[in-house]
C-alpha positions as CSV (number, residue, x, y, z in Angstrom):
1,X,152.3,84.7,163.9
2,X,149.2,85.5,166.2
3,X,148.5,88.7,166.9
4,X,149.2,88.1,171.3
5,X,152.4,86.8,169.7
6,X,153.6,90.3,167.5
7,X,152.1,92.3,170.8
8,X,155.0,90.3,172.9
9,X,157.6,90.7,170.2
10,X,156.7,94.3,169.7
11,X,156.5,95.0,173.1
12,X,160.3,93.1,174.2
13,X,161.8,95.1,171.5
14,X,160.6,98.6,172.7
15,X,162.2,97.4,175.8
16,X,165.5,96.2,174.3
17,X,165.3,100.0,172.4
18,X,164.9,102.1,175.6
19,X,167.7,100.4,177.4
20,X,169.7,101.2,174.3
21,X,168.6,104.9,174.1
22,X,169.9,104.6,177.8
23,X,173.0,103.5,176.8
24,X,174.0,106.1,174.3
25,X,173.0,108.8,176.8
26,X,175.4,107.4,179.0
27,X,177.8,107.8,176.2
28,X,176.9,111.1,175.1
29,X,177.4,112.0,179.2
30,X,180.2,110.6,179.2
31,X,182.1,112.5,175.8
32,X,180.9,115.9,177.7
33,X,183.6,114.7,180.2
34,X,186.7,113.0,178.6
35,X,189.4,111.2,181.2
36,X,191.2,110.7,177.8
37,X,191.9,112.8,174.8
38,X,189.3,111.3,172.2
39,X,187.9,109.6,174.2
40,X,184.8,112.2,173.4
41,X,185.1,111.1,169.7
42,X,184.8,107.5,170.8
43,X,181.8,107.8,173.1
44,X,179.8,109.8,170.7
45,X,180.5,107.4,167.7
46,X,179.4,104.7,170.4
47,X,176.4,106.7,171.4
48,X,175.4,107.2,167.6
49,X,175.4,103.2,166.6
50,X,173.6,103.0,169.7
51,X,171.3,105.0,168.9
52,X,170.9,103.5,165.1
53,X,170.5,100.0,167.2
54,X,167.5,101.8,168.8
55,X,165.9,103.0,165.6
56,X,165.6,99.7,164.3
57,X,164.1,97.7,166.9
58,X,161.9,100.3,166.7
59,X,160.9,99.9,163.2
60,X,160.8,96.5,163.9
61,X,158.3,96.5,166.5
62,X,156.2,99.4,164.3
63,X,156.1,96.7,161.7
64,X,154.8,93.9,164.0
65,X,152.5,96.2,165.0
66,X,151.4,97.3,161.4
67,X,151.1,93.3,160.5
């Protein structure tokens, strides 16, 4: 893969990554104010595969970088 290539691919996943890290904020918000009881437990389970999501595009893009 050319390097302009990995720089795009890098790059897009960052992206993909901060929208996530959005995301499981919004969860996180969200379990500080239940409608529903649980529904805390839900969001913050949500919020933390979310946030795993995140962590790996990350390393994904660190590796393209790297390469």
């Amino acid at each position: 893969m050319k390097t302009a290539e990995k720089k795009l691919k890098a790059a897009k996943l960052r992206i993909l990554a901060t929208g996530q890290r959005a995301m499981a904020a919004r969860y996180r918000r969200q379990a500080a104010h239940p409608v529903y009881p649980g529904q805390d437990t839900i969001c913050l389970d949500k919020a933390d595969q979310i946030t795993a999501l995140a962590a790996r595009e990350e390393a994904e893009a660190a590796i393209l970088d790297a390469g």
